[in-house]
PDBQT receptor file of N, H, CA, C and O in Angstrom, charges set to zero:
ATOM      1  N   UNK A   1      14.317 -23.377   3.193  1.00  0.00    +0.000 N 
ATOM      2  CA  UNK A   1      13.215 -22.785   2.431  1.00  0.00    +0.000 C 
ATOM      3  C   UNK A   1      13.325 -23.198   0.955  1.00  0.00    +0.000 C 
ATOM      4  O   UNK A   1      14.251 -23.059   0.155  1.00  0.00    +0.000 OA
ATOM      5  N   UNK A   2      12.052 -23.773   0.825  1.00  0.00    +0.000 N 
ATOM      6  H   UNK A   2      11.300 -23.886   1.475  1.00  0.00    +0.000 HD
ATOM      7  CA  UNK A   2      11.960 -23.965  -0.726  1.00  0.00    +0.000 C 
ATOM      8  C   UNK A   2      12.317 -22.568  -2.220  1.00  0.00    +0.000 C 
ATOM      9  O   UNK A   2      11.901 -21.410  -2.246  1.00  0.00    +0.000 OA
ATOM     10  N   UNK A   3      12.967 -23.101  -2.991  1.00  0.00    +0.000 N 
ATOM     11  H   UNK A   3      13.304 -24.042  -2.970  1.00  0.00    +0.000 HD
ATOM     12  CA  UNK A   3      12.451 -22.011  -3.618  1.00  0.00    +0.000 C 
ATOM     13  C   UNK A   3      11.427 -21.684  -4.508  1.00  0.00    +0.000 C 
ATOM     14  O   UNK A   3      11.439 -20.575  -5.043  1.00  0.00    +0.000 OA
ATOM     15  N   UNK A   4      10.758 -22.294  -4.685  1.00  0.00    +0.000 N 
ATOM     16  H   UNK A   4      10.748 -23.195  -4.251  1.00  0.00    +0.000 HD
ATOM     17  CA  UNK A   4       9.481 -22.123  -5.082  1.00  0.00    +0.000 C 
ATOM     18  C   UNK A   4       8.624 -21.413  -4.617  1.00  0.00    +0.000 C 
ATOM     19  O   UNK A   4       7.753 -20.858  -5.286  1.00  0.00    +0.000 OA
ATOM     20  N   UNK A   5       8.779 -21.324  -3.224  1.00  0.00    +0.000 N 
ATOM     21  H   UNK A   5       9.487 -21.775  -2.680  1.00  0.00    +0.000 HD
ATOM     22  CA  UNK A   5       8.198 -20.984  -1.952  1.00  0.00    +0.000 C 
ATOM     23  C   UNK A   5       8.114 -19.493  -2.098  1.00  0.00    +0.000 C 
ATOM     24  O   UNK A   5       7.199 -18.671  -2.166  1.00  0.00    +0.000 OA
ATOM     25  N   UNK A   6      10.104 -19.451  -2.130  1.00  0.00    +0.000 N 
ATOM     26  H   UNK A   6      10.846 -20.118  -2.074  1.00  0.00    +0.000 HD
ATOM     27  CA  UNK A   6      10.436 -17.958  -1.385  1.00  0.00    +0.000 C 
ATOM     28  C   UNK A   6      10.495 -16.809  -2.748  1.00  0.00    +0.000 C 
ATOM     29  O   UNK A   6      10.888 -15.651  -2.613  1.00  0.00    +0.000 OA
ATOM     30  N   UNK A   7      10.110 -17.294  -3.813  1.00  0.00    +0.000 N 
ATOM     31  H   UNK A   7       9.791 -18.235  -3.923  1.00  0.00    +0.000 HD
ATOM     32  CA  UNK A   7      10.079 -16.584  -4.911  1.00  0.00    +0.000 C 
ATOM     33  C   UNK A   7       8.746 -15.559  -5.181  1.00  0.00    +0.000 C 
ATOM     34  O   UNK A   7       8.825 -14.360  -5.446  1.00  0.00    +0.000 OA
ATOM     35  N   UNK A   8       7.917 -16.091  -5.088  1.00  0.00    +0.000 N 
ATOM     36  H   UNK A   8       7.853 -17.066  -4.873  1.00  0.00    +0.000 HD
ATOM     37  CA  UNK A   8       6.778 -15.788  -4.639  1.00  0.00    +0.000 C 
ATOM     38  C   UNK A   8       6.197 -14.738  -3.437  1.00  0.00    +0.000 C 
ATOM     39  O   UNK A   8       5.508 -13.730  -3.594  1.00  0.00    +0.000 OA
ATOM     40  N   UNK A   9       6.660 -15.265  -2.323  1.00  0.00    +0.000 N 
ATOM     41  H   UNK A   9       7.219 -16.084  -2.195  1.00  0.00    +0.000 HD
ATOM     42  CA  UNK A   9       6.891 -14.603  -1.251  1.00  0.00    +0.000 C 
ATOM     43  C   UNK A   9       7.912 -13.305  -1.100  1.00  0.00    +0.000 C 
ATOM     44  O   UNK A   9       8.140 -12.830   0.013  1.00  0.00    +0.000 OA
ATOM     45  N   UNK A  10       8.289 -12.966  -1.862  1.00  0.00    +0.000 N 
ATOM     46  H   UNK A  10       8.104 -13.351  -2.766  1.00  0.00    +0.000 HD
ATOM     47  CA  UNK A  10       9.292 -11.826  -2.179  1.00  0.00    +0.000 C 
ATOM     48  C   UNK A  10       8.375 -11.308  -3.118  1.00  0.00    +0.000 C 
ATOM     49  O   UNK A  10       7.866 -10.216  -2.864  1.00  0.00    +0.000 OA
ATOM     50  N   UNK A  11       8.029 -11.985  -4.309  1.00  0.00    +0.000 N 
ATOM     51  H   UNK A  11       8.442 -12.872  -4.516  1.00  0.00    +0.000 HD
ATOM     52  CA  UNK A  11       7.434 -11.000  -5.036  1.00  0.00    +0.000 C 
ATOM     53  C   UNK A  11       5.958 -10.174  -4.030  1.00  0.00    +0.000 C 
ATOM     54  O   UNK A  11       5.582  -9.019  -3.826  1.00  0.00    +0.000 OA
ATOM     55  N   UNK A  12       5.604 -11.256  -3.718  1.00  0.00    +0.000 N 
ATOM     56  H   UNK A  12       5.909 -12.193  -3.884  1.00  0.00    +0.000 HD
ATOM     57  CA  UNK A  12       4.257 -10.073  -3.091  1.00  0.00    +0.000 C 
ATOM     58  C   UNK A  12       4.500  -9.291  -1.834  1.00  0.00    +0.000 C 
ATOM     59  O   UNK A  12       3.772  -8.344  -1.538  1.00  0.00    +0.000 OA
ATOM     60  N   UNK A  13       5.584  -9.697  -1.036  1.00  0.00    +0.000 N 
ATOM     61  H   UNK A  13       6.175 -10.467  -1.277  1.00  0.00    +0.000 HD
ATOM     62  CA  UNK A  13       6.472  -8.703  -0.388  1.00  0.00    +0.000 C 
ATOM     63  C   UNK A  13       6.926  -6.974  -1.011  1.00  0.00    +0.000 C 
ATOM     64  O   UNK A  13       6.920  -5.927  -0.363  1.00  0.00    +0.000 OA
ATOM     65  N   UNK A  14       7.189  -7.131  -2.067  1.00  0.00    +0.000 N 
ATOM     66  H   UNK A  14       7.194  -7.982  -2.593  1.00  0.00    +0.000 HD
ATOM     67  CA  UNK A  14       7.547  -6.295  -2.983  1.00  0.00    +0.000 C 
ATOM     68  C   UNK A  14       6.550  -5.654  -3.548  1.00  0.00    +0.000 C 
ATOM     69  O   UNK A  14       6.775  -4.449  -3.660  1.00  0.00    +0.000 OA
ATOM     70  N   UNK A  15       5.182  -6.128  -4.084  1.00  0.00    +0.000 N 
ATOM     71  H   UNK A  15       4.999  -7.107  -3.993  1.00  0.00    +0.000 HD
ATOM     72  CA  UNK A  15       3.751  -5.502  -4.470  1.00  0.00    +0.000 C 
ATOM     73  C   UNK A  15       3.383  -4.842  -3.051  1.00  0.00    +0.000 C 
ATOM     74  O   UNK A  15       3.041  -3.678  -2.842  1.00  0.00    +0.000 OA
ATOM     75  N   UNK A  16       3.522  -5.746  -2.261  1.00  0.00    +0.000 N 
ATOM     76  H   UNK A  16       3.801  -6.691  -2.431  1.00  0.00    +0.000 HD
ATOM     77  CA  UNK A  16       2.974  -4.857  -0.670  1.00  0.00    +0.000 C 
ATOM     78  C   UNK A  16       3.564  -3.565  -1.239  1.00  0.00    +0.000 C 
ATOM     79  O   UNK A  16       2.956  -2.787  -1.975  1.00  0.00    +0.000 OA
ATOM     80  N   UNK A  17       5.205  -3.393  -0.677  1.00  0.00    +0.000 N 
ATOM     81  H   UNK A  17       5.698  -4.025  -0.079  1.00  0.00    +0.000 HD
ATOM     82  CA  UNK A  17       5.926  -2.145  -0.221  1.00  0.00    +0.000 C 
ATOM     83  C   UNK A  17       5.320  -1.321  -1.402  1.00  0.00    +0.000 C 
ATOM     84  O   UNK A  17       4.984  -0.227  -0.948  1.00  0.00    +0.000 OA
ATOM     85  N   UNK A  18       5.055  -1.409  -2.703  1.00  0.00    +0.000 N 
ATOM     86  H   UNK A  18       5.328  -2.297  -3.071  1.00  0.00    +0.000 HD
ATOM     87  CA  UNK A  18       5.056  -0.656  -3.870  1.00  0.00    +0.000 C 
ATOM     88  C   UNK A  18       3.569   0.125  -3.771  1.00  0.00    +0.000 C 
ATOM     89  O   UNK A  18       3.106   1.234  -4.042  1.00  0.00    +0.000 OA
ATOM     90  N   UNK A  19       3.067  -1.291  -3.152  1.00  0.00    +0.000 N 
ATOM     91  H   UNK A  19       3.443  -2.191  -2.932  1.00  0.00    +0.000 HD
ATOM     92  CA  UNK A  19       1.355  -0.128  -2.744  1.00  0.00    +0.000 C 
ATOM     93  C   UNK A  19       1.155   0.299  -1.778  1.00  0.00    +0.000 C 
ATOM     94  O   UNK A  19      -0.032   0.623  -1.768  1.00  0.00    +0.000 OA
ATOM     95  N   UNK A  20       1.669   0.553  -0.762  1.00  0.00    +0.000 N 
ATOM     96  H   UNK A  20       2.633   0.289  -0.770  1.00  0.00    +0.000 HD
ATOM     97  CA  UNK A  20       2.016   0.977   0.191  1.00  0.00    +0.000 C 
ATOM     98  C   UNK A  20       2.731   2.703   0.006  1.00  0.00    +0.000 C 
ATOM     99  O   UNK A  20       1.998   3.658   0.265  1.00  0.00    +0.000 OA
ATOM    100  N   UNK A  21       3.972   2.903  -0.386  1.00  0.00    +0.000 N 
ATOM    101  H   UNK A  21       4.568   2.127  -0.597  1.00  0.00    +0.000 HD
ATOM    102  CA  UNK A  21       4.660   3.822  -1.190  1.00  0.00    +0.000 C 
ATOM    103  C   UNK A  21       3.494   4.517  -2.232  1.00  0.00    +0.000 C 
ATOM    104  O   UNK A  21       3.299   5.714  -2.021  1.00  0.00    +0.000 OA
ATOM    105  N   UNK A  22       2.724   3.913  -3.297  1.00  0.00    +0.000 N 
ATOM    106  H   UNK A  22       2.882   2.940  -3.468  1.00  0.00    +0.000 HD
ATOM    107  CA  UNK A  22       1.656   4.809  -4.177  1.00  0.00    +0.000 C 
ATOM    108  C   UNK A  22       0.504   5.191  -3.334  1.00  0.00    +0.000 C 
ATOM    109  O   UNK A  22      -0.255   5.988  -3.885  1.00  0.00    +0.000 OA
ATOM    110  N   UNK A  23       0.156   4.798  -2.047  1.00  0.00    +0.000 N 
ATOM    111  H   UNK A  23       0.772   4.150  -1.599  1.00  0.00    +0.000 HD
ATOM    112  CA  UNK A  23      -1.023   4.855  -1.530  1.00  0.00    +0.000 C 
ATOM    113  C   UNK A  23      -0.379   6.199  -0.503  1.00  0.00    +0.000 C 
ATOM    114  O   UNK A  23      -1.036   7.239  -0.450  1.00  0.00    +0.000 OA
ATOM    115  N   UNK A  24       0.943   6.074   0.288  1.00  0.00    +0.000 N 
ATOM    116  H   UNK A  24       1.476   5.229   0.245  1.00  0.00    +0.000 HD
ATOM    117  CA  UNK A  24       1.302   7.298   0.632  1.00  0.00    +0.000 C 
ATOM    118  C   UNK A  24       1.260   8.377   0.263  1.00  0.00    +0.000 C 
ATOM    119  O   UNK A  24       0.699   9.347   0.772  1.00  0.00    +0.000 OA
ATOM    120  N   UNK A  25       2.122   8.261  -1.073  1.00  0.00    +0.000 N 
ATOM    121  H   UNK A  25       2.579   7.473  -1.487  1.00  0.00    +0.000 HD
ATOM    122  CA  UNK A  25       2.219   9.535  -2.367  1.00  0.00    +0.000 C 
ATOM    123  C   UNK A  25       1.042   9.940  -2.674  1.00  0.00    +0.000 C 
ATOM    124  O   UNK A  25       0.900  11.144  -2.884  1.00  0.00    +0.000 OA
ATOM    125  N   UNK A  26      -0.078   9.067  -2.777  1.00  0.00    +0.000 N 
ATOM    126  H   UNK A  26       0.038   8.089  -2.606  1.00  0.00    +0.000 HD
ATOM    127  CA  UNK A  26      -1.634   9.589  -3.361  1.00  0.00    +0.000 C 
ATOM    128  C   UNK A  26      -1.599  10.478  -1.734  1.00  0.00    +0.000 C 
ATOM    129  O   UNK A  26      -1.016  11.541  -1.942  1.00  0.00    +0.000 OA
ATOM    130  N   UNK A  27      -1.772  10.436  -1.130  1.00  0.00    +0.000 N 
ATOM    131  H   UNK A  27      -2.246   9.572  -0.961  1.00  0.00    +0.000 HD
ATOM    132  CA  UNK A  27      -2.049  10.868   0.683  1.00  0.00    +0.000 C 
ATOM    133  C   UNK A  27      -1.549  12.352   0.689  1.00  0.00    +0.000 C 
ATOM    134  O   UNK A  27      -2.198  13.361   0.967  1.00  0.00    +0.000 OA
ATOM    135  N   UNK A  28       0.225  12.201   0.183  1.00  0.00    +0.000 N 
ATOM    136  H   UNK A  28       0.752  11.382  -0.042  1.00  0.00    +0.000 HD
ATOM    137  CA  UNK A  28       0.747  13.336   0.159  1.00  0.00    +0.000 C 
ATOM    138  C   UNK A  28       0.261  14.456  -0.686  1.00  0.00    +0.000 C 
ATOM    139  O   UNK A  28       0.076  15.635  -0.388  1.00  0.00    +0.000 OA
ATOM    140  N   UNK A  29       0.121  13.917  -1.639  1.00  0.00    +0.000 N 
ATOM    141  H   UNK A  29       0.272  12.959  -1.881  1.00  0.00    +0.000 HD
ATOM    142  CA  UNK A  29      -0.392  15.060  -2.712  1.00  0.00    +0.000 C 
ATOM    143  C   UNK A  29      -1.774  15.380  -2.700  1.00  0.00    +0.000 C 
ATOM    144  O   UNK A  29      -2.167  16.515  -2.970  1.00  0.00    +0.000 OA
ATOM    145  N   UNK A  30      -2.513  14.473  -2.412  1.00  0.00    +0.000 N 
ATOM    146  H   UNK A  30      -2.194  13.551  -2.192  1.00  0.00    +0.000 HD
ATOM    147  CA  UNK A  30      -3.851  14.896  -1.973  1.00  0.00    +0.000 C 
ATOM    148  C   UNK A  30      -4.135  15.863  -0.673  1.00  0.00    +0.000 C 
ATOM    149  O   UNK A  30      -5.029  16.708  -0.720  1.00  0.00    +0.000 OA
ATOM    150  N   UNK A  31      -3.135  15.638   0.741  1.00  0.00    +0.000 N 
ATOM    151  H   UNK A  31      -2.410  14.952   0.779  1.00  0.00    +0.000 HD
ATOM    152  CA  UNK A  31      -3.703  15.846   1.554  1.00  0.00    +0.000 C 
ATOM    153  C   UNK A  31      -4.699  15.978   2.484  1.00  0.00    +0.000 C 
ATOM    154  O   UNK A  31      -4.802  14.956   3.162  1.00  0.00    +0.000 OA
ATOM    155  N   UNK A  32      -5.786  17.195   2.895  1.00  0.00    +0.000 N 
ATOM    156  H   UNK A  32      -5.702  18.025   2.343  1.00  0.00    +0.000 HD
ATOM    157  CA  UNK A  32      -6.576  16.939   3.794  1.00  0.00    +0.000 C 
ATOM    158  C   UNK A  32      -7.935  16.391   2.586  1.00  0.00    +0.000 C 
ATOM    159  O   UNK A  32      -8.629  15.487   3.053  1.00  0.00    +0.000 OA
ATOM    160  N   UNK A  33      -8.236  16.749   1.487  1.00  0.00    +0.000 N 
ATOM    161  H   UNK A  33      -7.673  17.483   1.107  1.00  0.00    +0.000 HD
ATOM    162  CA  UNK A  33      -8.807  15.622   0.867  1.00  0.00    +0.000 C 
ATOM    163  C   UNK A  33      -8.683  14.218   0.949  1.00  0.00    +0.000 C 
ATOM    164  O   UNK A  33      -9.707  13.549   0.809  1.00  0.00    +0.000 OA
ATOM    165  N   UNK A  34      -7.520  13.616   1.168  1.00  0.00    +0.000 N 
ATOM    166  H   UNK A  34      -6.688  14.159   1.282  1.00  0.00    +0.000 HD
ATOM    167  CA  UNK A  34      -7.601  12.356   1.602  1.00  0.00    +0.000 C 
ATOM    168  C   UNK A  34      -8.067  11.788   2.594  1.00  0.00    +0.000 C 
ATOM    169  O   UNK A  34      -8.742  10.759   2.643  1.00  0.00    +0.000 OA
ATOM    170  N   UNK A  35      -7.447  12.954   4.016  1.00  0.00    +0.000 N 
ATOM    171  H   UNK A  35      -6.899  13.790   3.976  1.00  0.00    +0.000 HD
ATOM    172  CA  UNK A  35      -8.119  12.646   5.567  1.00  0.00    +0.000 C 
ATOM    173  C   UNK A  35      -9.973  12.456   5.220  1.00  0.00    +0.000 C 
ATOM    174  O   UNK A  35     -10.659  11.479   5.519  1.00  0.00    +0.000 OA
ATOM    175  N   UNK A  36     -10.362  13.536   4.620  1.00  0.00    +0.000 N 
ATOM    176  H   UNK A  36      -9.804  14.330   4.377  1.00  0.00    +0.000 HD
ATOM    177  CA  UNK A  36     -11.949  13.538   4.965  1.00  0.00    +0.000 C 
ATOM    178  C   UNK A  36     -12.111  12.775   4.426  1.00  0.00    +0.000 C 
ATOM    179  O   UNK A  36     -12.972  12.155   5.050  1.00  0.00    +0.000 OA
ATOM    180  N   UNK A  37     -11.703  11.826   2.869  1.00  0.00    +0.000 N 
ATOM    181  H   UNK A  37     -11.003  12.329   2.362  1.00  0.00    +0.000 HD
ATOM    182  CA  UNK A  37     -12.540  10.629   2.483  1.00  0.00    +0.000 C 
ATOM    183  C   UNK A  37     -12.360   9.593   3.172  1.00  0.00    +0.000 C 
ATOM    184  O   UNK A  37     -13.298   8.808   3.312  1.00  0.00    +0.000 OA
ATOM    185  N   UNK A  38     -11.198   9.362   3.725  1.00  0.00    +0.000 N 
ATOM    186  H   UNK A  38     -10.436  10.000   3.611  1.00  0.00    +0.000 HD
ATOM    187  CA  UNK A  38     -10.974   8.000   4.968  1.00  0.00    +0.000 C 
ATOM    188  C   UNK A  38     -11.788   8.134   6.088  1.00  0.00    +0.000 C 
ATOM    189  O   UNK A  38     -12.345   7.147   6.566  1.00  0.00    +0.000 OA
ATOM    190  N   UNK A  39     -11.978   9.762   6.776  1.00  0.00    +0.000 N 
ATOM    191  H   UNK A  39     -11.525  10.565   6.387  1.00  0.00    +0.000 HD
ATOM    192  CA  UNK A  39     -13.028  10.185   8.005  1.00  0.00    +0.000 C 
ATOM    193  C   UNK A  39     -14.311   9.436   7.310  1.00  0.00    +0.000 C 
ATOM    194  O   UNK A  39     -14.701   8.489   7.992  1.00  0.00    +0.000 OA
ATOM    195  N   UNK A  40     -14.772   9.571   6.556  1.00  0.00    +0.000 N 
ATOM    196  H   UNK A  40     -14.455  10.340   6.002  1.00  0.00    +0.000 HD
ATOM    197  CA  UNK A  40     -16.034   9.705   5.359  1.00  0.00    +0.000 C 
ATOM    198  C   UNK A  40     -16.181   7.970   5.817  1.00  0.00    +0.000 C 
ATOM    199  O   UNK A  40     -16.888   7.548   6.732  1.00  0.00    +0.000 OA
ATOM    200  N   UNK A  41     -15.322   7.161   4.919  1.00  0.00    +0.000 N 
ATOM    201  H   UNK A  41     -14.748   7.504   4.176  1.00  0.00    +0.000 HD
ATOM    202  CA  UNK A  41     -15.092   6.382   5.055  1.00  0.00    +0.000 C 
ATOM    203  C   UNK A  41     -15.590   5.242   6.381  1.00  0.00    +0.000 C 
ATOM    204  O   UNK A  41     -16.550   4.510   6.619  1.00  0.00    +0.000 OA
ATOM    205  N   UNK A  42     -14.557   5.543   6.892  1.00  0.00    +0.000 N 
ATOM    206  H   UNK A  42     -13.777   6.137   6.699  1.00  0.00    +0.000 HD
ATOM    207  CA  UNK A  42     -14.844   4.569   8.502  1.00  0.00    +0.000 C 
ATOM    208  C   UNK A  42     -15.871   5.023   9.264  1.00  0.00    +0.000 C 
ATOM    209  O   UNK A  42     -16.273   4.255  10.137  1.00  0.00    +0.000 OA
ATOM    210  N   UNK A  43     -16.406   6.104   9.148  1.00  0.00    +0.000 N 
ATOM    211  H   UNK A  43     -16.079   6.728   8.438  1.00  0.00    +0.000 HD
ATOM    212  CA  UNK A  43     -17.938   6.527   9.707  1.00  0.00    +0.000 C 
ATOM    213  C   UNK A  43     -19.472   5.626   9.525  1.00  0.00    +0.000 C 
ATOM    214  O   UNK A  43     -20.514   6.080   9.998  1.00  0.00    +0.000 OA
TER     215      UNK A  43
C-alpha cells in the first residue's frame, strides 16, 4: 500500500467514526424527537 494512498484513507476513516459518534450523541440526547424526524423523514 501506497502511502499516499493510506493516509488519506485513514483520515476519512476517522471523519466517518467521528460522525457517526456526533450523530449518535445528537440521537441520545434528543431522543424520541429524533425517532419522529427520521419517521417524518423516510415517509
Amino acid at each position: 500500500m501506497r502511502k499516499g494512498f493510506f493516509v488519506p484513507a485513514v483520515a476519512v476513516r476517522v471523519a466517518v467514526g467521528a460522525a457517526v459518534v456526533a450523530v449518535a450523541a445528537m440521537a441520545a440526547l434528543n431522543g424520541p424527537g429524533m425517532v419522529r424526524y427520521m419517521r417524518m423523514k423516510s415517509m
